[in-house]
C-alpha positions as CSV (number, residue, x, y, z in Angstrom):
1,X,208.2,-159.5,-191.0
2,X,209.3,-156.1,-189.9
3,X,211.8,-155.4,-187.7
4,X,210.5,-152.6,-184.7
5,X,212.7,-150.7,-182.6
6,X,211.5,-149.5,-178.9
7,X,210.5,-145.9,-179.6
8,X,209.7,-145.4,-175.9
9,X,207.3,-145.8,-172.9
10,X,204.1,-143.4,-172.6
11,X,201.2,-143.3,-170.8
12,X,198.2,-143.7,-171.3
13,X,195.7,-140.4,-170.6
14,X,192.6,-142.7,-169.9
15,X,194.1,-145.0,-167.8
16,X,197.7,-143.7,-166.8
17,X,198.7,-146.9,-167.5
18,X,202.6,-147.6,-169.4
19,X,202.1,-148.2,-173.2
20,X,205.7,-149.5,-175.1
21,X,206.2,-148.0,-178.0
22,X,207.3,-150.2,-181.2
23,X,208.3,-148.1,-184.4
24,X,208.4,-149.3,-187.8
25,X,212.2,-148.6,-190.0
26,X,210.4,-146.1,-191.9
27,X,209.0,-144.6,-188.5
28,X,205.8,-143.8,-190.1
29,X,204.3,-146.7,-188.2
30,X,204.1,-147.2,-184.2
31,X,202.3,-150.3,-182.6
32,X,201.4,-149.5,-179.2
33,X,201.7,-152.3,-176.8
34,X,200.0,-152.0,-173.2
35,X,201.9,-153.3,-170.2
36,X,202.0,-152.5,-166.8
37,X,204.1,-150.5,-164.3
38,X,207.1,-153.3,-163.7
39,X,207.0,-154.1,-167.0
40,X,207.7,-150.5,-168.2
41,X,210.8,-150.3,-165.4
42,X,212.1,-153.1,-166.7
43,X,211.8,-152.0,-170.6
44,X,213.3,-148.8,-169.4
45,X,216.1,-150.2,-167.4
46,X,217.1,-152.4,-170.5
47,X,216.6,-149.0,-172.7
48,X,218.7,-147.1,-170.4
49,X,221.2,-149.5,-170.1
50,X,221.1,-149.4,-166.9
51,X,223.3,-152.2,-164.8
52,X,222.1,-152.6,-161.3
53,X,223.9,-153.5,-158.5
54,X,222.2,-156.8,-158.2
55,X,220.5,-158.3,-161.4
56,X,216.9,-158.1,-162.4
57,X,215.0,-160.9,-163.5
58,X,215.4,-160.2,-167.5
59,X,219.3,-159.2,-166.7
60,X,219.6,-162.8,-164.8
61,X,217.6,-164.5,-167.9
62,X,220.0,-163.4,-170.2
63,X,222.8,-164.8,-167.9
64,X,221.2,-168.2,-168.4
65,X,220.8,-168.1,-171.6
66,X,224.9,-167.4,-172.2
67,X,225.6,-169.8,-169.1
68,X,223.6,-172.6,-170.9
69,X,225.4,-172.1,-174.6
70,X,221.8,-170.1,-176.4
71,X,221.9,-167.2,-177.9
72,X,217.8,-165.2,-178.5
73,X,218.6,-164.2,-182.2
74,X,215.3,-162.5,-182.3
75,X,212.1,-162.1,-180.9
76,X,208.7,-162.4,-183.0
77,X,205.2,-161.1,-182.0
78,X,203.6,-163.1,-184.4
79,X,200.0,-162.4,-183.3
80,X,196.9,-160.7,-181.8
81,X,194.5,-162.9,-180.0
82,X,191.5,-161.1,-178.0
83,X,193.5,-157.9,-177.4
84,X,196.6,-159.7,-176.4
85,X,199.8,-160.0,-178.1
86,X,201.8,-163.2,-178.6
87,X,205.7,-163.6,-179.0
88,X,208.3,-166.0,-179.3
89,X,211.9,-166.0,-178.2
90,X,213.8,-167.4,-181.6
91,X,216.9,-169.3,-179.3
92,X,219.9,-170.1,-181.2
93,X,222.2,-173.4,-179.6
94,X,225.9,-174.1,-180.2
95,X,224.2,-176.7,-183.0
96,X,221.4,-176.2,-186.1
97,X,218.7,-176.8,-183.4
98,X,216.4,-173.3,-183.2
99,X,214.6,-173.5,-180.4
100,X,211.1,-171.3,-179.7
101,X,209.7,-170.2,-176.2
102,X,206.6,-168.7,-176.1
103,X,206.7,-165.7,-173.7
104,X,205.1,-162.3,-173.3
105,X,205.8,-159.6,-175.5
106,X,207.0,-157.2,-172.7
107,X,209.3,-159.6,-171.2
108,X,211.1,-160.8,-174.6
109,X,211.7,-156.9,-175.5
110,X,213.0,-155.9,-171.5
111,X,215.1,-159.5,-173.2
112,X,216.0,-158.6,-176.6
113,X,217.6,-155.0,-175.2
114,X,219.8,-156.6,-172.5
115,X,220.9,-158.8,-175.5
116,X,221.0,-156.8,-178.5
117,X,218.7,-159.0,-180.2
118,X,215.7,-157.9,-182.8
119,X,212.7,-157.2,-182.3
120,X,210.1,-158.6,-185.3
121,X,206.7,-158.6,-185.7
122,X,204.7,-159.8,-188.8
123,X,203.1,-157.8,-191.4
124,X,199.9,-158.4,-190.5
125,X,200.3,-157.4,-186.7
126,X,201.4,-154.3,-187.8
127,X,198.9,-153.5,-190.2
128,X,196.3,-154.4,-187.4
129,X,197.7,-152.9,-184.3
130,X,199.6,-149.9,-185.8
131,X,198.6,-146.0,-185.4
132,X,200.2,-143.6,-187.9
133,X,203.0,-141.9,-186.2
134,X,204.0,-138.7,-189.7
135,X,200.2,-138.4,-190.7
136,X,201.4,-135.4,-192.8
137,X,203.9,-137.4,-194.3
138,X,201.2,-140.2,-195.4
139,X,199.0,-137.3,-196.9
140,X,202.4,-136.3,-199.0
141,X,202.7,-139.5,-200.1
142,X,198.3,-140.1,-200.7
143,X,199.0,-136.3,-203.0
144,X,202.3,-137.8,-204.6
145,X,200.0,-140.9,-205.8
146,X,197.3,-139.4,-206.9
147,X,199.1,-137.1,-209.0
148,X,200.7,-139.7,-210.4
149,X,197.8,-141.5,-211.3
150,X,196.2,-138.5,-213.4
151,X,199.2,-138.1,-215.2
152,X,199.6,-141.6,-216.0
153,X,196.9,-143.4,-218.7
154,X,196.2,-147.2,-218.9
155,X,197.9,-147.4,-221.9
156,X,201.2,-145.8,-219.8
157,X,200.7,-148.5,-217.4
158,X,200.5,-151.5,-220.3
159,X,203.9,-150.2,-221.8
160,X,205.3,-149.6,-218.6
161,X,204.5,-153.3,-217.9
162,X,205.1,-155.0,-221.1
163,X,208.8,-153.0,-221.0
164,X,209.2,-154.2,-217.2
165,X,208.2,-158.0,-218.3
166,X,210.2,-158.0,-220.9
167,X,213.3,-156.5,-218.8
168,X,213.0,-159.5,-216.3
169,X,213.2,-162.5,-219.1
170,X,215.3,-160.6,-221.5
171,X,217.6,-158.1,-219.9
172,X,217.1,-154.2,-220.2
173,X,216.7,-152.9,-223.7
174,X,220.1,-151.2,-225.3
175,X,218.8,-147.7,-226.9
176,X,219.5,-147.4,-230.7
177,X,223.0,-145.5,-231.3
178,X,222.3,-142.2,-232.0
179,X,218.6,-141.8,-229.7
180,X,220.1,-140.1,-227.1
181,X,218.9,-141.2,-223.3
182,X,216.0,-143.0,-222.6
183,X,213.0,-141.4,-221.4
């Protein structure tokens, strides 16, 4: 799983409609999420931390939860079915019991911001729904490996591995006295 962070609210050009924005930790990796007008006020308001004179549905949710002894330790979009994200609320009680409510994805992040909670979603989703956010950063890195790979011959890589095997069931290898620093 990777945790996101709400990079922001856009629009779409197409469509003008709200798009929340979920960045990977490296921030090379943004998952777009549509949603619609009240939705987006409501991520926003929980971004902003906003505290209105009267609360909003996801501000009176998150009273309940305290009120009724639960805590949402994270939330998970966990999957992509037909276009349409799916999420769970991971609820914590006073007791071992975890408890998981399915809801949608824009209401358990306009949730997880009014509560300080996580936002997770699995590898997969984010290999599937993802857009690159630092394409020139990806090329860097594309360069860095190809480079690496023509300096690097499949007898390099059978050492390399054969040292690395034998570092995990033995411990790393002490140089001889006298040889100076490892290579």
């Amino acid at each position: 799983m990777v945790e996101m962070r709400v990079a922001g609210i856009a629009l779409d050009a197409a469509s003008r409609s709200p798009i929340v924005l979920l960045r990977d930790p490296s921030s090379r990796r943004q998952v777009p999420i549509w949603i619609d007008q009240s939705q987006a006020q409501n991520i926003l308001s929980g971004l902003n931390r906003e505290k209105p004179p009267r609360p909003l549905s996801h501000d009176l949710m998150a009273s309940l939860l305290e009120a009724g002894g639960l805590r949402l330790e994270r939330v998970i979009i966990h999957t992509i079915e037909d276009n349409t994200f799916r999420a769970v609320l991971k609820l914590a009680s006073g007791g071992d019991q975890a408890i998981e409510v399915d809801a949608r994805p824009s209401d358990a992040i306009a949730l997880a911001l009014r509560t300080d909670s996580g936002i997770w979603m699995l590898e997969e989703v984010v290999a599937d729904a993802s857009i690159p956010v630092d394409a020139e950063a990806d090329a860097e890195d594309q360069e860095d490996f190809r480079r690496f790979l023509d300096r690097t011959s499949p007898a390099d890589l059978i050492r390399h591995i054969g040292r690395t095997v034998a570092e995990a069931e033995n411990g790393p290898e002490e140089p001889p006295e006298g040889s100076g620093p490892a290579a």
